[in-house]
N, C-alpha and C positions, 0 to 999 in steps of 0.2 A: 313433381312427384315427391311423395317424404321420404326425408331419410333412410336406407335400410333399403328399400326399393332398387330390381333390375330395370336397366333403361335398354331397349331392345332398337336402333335403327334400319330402318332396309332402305337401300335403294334399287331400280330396277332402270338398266341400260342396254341399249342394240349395237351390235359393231363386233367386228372380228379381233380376237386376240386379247380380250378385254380384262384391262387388271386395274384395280383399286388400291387409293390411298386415303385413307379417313382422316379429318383434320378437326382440331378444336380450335377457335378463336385463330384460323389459319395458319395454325402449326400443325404439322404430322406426328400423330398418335404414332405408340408403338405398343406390343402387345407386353402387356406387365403388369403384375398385380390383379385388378379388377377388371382390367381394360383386354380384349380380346376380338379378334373376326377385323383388326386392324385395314387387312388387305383383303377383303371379300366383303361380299356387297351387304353381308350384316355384320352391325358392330355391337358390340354387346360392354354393356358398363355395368360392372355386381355392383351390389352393396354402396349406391348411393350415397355421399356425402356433398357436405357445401362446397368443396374444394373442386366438385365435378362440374359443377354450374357452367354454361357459357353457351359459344354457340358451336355446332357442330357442322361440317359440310362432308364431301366426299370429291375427292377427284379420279375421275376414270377416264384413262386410256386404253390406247387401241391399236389396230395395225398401222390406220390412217389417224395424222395428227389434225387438228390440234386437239388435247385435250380438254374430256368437258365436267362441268364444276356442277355440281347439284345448289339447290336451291340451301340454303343455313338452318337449322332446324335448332332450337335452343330451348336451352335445358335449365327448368328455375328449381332448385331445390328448397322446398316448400320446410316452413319454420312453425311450432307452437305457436298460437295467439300470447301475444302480452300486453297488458293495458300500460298506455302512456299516458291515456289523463281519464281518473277515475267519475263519477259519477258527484257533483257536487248538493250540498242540501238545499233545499228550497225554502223560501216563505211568501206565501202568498194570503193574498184576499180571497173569502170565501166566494166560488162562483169563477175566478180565475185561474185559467191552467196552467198546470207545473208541467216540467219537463226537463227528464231527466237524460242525460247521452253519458255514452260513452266512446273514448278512440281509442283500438287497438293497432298491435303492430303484428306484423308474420303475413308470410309471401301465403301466396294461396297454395291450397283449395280454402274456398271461401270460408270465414269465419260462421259459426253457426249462435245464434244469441238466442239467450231465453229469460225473459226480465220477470221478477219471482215481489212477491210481497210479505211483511210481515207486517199484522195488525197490534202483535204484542210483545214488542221491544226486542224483535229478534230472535225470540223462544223457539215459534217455527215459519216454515215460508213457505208461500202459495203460487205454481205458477198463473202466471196471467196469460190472459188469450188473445186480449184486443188492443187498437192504440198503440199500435207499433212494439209489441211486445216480442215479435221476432227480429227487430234490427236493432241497431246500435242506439236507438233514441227512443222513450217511453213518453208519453203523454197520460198526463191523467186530469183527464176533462171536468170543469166545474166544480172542483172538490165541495165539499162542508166542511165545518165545523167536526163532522164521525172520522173524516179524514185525519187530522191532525194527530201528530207524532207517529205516522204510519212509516214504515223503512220499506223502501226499492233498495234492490242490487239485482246484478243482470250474471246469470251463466253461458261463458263461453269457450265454444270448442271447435275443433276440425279434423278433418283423419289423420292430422299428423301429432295430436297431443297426447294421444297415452291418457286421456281422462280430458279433465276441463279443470278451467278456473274460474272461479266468482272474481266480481268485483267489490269495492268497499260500500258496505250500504248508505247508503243516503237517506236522510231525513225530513220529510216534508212537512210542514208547519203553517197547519191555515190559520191565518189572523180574522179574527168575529168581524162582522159586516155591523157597523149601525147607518141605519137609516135614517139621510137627512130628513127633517119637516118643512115642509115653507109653511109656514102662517095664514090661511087664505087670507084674498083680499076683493074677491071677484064678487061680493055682496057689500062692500062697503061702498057709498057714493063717494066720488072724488069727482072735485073738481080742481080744472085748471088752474085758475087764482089761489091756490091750495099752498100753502107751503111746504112743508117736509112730512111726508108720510112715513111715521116708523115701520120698519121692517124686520120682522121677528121670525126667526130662525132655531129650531134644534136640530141636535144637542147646538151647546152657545159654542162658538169658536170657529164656524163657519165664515162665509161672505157672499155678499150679492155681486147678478149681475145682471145685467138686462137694461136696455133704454127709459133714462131719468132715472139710476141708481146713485147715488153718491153715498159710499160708506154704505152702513145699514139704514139710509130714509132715502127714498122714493119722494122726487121733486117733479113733481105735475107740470110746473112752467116748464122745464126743459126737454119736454113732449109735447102735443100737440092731443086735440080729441080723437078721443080712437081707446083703442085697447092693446094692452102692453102683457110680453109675457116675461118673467123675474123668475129667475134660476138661484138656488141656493143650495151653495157645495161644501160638502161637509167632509174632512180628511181628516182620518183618527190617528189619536198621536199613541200607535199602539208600535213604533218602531219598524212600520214598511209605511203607513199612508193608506191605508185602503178608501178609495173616493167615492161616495155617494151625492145624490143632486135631487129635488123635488122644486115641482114648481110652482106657481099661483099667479093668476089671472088679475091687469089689473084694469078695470076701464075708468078712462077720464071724461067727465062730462064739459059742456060748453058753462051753467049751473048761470044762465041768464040772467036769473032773479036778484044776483049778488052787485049789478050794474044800478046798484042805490043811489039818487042824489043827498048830500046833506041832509036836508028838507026832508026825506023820507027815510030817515033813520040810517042814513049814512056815516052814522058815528053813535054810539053808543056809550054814556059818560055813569060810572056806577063805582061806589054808593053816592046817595045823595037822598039827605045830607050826612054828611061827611065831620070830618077833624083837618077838613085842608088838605087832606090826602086823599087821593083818587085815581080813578085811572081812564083815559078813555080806547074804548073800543074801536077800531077801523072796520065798518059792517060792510064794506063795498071794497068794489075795484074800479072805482072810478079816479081814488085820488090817488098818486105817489107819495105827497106832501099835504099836511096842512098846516096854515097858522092858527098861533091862536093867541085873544085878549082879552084881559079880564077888568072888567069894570064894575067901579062898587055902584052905590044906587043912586048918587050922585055925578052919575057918568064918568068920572075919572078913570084914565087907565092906570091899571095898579099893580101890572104885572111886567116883567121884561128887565132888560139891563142895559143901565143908564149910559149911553153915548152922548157924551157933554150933555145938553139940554133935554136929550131924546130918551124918552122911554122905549129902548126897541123891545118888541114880545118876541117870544120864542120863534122857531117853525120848523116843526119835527118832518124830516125827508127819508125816504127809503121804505117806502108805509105800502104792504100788503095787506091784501083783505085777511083779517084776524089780527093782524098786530095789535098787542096795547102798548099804551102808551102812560106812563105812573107820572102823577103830577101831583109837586108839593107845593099847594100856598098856606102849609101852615102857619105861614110867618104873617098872614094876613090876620085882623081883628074878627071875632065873629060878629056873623051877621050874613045878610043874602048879598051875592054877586051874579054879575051876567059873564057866564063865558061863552064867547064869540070865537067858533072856527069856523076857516073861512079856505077857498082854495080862490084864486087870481089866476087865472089861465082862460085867457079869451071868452070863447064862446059856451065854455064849462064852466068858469067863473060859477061861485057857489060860498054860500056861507050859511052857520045854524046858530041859532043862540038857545042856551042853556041857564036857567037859574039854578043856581048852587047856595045851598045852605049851607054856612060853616058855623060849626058849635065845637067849642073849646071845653065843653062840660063832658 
């Protein structure tokens, strides 16, 4: 009951001779002040205060003992609402819900909440109807961008406040959404033998993920034929993160025809002729390594580094299909040479000769 309020007890008992003792928190009342009907079976308490709280019982006797106890009947004197943690501001991403609570204190009758809006810094307020706009917790679904700098505060009251109070408004703040790009990739041919597939992303700041991602390029060997799907997540650095993703399709092929010998254009040697500078192409995935020797038109080898007697030639290893490979015999005379690359591996064994024109003019 609130404050101010009479508290009226009855109790009803059988028995001859029967006389009453009222008790608070099992001490016996006496009649004084507010407190009255002490010793009859109603007791009456005026003018409610916090000091009257507790629990009440009754003892009646009778001709025949023992005396009997009523059941405790207690008494909560009921306090104004007051907030202990007010409503805090929010920031979110557009499309992500804010929500806003509050906790009050005060004994009952229940607190009553009515959560209000303002669109224009406060000037005036609106109440709200839905999304929890009657309890201590507001929800405001999916906001926009029209959202932002909008203010909540919640009004609360109960039969014992003599009016109501607000709480402290709060301020909700939606951060602008940008939307990741992935780059397609689901119409470019890829193949396995492939080496590093750039991966391009907006806005720039992002990063990949998805199987054969490394960094921002897509490594075909480290998948298998099939089709791959690559996620790129983009988090804006607008001071909460707001996270977007998009994606792109990538398929790898078996690409057969790259399975060149020497002999058929297994190597690609360009310009020619040249100034001794050149470069050759790896047009297959047949070889990992090739060597290679140069000889002028008097068959001599004229290329390599000298080990006592022995002219060793080069033998460039770690060779995927597209590697080149820059070579300088500008230290050579001009004139025409044969270059001879060759792979030594069993039953692949394999080698191409090349005339190269060098001109010094």
């Amino acid at each position: 009951i609130c404050p101010g309020f009479n508290v009226v007890y009855t109790v009803g008992a059988t028995g001859a001779g029967l006389t009453y003792q009222w008790r608070k928190n099992g001490v016996n009342l006496v009649n004084a002040g507010f407190i009255s009907g002490v010793n009859t079976n109603t007791l009456t308490i005026a003018t409610v205060g916090a000091g009257d709280a507790g629990s009440y019982d009754v003892v009646v006797s009778g001709t025949c003992a023992p005396p009997a106890i009523s059941n405790p009947a207690v008494l909560i004197i009921a306090t104004p609402p007051t907030i202990t943690t007010q409503p805090v501001s929010q920031i979110v991403c557009v499309g992500t819900n804010a929500v806003f609570s509050v906790v009050v204190a005060g004994a009952p009758p229940p607190n009553i909440f009515q959560w209000q809006v303002s669109t224009n810094g406060g000037g005036t307020w609106t109440d709200l109807t839905t999304n929890g706009s009657y309890t201590n917790t507001l929800t405001v679904p999916n906001p926009t961008n029209a959202n932002n700098g909008f203010q909540y505060r919640v009004r609360i009251t109960n039969n014992c406040g003599g009016g109501f109070i607000f709480s402290n408004a709060a301020t909700l703040t939606v951060n602008a959404f940008v939307q990741a790009v992935a780059t397609d990739l689901w119409n470019q041919r890829i193949c396995i033998s492939d080496t590093l597939i750039p991966l391009v992303g907006t806005p720039v700041g992002g990063s990949w993920s998805g199987i054969g991602v490394s960094g921002f390029n897509f490594v075909p060997g480290a998948t298998g034929v099939g089709t791959y799907i690559l996620t790129y997540t983009y988090t804006g650095n607008n001071g909460l993160g707001c996270t977007s993703t998009d994606t792109t399709k990538v398929i790898v092929s078996d690409c057969g025809e790259r399975t060149r010998l020497l002999s058929d254009n297994g190597v690609i040697l360009y310009p020619n002729p040249n100034n001794g500078r050149f470069n050759i192409k790896v047009n297959s995935t047949l070889y990992n390594y090739l060597g290679m020797k140069v000889y002028d038109m008097q068959g001599r080898l004229v290329n390599g580094r000298s080990n006592g007697k022995v002219l060793e030639s080069p033998v460039y290893g770690n060779l995927v299909f597209g590697r080149v490979i820059p070579v300088d015999l500008s230290y050579l005379p001009a004139g025409t040479y044969l270059i001879k690359l060759y792979y030594d591996d069993g039953i692949r064994s394999s080698e191409k000769g090349i005339l190269v024109v060098i001109s010094h003019n």
